[in-house]
C-alpha positions as CSV (number, residue, x, y, z in Angstrom):
1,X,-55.1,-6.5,-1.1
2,X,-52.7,-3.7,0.4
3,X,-50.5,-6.2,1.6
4,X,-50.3,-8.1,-1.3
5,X,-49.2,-5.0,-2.8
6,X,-46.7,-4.3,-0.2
7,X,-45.5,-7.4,-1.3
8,X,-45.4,-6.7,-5.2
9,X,-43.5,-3.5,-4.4
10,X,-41.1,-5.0,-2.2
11,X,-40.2,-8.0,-4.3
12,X,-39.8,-5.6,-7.8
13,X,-37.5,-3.6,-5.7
14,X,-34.9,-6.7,-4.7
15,X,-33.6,-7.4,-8.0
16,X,-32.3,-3.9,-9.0
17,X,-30.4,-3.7,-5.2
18,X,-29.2,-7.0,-4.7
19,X,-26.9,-7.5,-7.5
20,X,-24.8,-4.5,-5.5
21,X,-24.1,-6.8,-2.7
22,X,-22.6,-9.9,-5.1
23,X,-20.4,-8.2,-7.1
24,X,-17.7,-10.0,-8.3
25,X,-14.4,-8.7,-8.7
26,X,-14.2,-8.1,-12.5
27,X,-17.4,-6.1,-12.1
28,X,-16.2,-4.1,-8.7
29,X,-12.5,-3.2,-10.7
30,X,-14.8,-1.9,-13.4
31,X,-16.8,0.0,-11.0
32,X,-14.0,1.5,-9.5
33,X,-12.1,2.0,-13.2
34,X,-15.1,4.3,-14.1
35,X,-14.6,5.9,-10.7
36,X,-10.9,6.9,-12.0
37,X,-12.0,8.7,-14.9
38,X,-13.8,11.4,-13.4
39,X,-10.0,11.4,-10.7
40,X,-7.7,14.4,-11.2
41,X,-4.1,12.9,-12.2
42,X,-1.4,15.0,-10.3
43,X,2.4,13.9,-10.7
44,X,4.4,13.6,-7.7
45,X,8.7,14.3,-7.6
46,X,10.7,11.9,-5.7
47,X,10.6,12.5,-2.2
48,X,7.9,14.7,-2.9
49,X,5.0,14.5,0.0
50,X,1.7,13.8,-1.0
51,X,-0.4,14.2,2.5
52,X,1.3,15.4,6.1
53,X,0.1,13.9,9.5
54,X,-2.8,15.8,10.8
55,X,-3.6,16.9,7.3
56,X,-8.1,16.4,6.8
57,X,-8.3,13.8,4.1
58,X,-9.9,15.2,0.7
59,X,-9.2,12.3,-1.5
60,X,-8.6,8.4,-1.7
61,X,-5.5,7.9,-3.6
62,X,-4.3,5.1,-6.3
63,X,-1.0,4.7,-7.6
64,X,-1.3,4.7,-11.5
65,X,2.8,4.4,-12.0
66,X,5.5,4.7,-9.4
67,X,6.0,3.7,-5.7
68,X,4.2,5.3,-2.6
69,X,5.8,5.2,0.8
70,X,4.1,6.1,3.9
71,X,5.8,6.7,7.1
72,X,5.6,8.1,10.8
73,X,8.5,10.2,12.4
74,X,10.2,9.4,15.9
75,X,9.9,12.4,18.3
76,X,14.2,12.5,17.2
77,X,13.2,13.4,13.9
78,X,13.9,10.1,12.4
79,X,11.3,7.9,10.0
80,X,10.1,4.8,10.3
81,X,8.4,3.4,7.0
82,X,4.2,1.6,7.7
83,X,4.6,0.8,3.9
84,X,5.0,1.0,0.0
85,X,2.5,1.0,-2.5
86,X,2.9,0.2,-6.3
87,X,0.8,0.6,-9.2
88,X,-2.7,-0.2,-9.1
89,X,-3.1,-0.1,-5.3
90,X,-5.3,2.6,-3.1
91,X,-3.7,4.2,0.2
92,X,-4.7,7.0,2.3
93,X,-8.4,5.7,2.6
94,X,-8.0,4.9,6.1
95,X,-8.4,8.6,7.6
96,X,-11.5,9.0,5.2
97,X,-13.2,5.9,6.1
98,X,-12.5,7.3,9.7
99,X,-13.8,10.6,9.0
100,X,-9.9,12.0,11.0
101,X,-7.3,13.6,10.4
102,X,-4.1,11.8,8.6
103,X,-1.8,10.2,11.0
104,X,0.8,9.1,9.0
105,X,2.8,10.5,6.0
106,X,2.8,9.9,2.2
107,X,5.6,10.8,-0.1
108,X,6.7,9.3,-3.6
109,X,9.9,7.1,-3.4
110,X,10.5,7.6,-7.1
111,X,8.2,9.7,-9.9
112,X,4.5,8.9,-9.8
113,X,1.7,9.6,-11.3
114,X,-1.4,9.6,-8.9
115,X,-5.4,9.7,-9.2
116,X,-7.1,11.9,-6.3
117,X,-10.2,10.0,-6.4
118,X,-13.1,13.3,-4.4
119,X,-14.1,11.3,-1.3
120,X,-17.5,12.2,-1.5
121,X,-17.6,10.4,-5.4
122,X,-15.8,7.6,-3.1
123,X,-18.8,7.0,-0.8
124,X,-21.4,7.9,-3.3
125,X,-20.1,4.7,-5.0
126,X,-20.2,2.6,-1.5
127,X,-23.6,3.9,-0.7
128,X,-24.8,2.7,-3.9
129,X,-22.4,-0.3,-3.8
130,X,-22.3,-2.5,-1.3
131,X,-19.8,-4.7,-2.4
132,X,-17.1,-1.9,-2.9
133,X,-17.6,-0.7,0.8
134,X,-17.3,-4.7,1.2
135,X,-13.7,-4.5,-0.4
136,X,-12.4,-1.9,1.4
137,X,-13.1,-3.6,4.5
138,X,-11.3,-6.4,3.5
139,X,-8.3,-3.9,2.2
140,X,-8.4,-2.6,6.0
141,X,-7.9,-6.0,7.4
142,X,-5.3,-7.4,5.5
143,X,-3.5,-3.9,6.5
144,X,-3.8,-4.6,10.3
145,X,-2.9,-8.1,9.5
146,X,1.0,-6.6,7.8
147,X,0.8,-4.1,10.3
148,X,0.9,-6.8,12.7
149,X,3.5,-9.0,11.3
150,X,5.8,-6.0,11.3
151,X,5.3,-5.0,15.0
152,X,6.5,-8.6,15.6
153,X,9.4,-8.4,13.7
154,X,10.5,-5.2,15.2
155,X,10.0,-6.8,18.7
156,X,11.5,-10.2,18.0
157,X,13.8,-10.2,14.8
158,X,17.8,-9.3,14.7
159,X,18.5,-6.5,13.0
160,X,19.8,-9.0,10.0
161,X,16.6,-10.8,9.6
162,X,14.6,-7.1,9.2
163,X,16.7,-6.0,6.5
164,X,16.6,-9.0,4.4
165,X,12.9,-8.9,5.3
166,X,12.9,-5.1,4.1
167,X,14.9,-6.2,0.8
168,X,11.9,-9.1,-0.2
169,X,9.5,-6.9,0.8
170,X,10.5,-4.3,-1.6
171,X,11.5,-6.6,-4.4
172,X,8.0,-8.7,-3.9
173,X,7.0,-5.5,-4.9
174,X,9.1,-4.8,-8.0
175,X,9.1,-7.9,-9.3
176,X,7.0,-8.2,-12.9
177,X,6.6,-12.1,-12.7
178,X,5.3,-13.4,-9.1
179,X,7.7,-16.6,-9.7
180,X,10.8,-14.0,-10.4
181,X,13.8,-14.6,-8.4
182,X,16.2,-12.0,-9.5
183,X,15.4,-8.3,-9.1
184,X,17.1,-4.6,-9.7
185,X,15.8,-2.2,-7.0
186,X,15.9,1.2,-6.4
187,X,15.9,2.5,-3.1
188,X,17.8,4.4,-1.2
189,X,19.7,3.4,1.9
190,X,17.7,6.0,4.1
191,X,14.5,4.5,2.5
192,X,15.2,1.0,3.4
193,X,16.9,2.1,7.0
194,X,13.2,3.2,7.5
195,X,11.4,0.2,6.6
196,X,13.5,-2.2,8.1
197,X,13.5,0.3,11.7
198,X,17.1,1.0,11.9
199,X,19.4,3.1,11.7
200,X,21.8,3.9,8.6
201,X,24.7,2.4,10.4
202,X,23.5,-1.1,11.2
203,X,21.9,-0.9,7.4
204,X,24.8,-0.5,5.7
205,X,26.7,-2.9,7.8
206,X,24.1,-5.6,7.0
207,X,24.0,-4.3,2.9
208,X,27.8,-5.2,3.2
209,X,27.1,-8.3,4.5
210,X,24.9,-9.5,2.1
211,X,27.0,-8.4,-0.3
212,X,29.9,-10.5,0.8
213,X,27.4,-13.4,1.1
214,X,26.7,-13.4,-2.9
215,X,22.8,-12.0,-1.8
216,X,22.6,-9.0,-3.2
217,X,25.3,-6.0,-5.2
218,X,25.0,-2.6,-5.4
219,X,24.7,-1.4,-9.5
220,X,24.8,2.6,-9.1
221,X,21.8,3.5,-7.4
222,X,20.4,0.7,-7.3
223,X,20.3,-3.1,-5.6
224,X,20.6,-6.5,-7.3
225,X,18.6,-8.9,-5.3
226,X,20.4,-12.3,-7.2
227,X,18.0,-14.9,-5.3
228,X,14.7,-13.6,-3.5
229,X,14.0,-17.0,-2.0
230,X,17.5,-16.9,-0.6
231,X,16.7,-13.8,1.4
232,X,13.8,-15.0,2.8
233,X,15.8,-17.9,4.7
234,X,18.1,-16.0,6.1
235,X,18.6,-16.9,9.6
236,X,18.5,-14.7,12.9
């Protein structure tokens, strides 16, 4: 009889915790949705730094308008750009996850507008939600997986082949229409020079090239990319 009670209590228990592990991903975006309303919304200044290397992290971050870069500096002083984040995406929940201190930078490339989600609210929710910790994970691996694609490219591509690489990155980013094949960008020169890991010189020698080869113009501040599909073939 007391096992047969055991029993009762364990079964009436499963239905209210499994449902956290099979969330799919309309329900785990609502989840985290109702997570953002309780975030503090701070606005950020171009070039404006959000979080410093060795910074402890306090929050998890989503962009809710603008552009995120994060970057690490060479002992010479000079940047070199690990990414760019656009609306609707998290960053900075690698050192929490860790439980360490930032090793990177953050700094807005234009205006933003951010949410500073509390990190304990953040694991409350994992705790209690399988699924979203499940996410994350997934989040993490695909960022090792670019991570690893751009160590590659630093090692094996011409200096060409970066940029234009740097230019569809950026414009994969800015685009409003995933089949879009023309896009305006705005970006500074130092800001691409970064991502692409070069120097100003080479990048503006490579701009010019592009230029001359119909790819891309320059309309004020900004870049006309006139065929993203174009760029990506670009040869070594």
């Amino acid at each position: 009889e007391s096992r047969l009670k055991k029993r009762d209590s364990f079964q009436s228990v499963i239905p209210s915790t499994a449902p956290s592990l099979f969330l799919d991903e309309e329900e785990q975006n609502y989840l985290l949705k109702d997570l953002l309303k309780e975030a503090r919304i701070k606005t950020f200044k171009k070039k404006q730094l959000i979080y410093e290397e060795g910074d402890s992290p306090l929050f998890i971050y989503y962009v809710m308008k603008g552009k995120i870069r994060t970057f690490l500096y060479y002992q010479d002083g000079r940047e070199l750009s690990t990414g760019i984040h656009i609306d609707d995406l998290f960053f900075g929940y690698e050192s929490v996850l860790l439980n360490e201190k930032y090793t990177d930078n953050a700094g807005a490339l234009e205006d933003s507008e951010i949410a500073l989600i509390a990190k304990d609210k953040f694991f409350e929710l994992m705790y209690k939600k399988p699924a979203i910790a499940t996410k994350f994970i997934k989040l993490l691996s695909g960022n090792i997986k670019e991570k690893e694609e751009q160590m590659l490219g630093f090692a094996y591509d011409s200096v060409r082949k970066r940029v234009a690489n740097t230019l569809v990155n950026v414009a994969l980013k800015s685009v409003e229409n995933p089949n879009q094949d023309e896009v305006l960008i705005r970006i500074s020169r130092d800001d691409l020079a970064a991502l692409a890991g070069t120097a100003n010189e080479p990048m503006s020698r490579m701009l010019a090239d592009f230029r001359d080869e119909k790819l891309i113009v320059k309309e004020g501040n900004a870049i006309r990319i006139y065929s993203i599909e174009k760029l990506k073939n670009v040869k070594q």
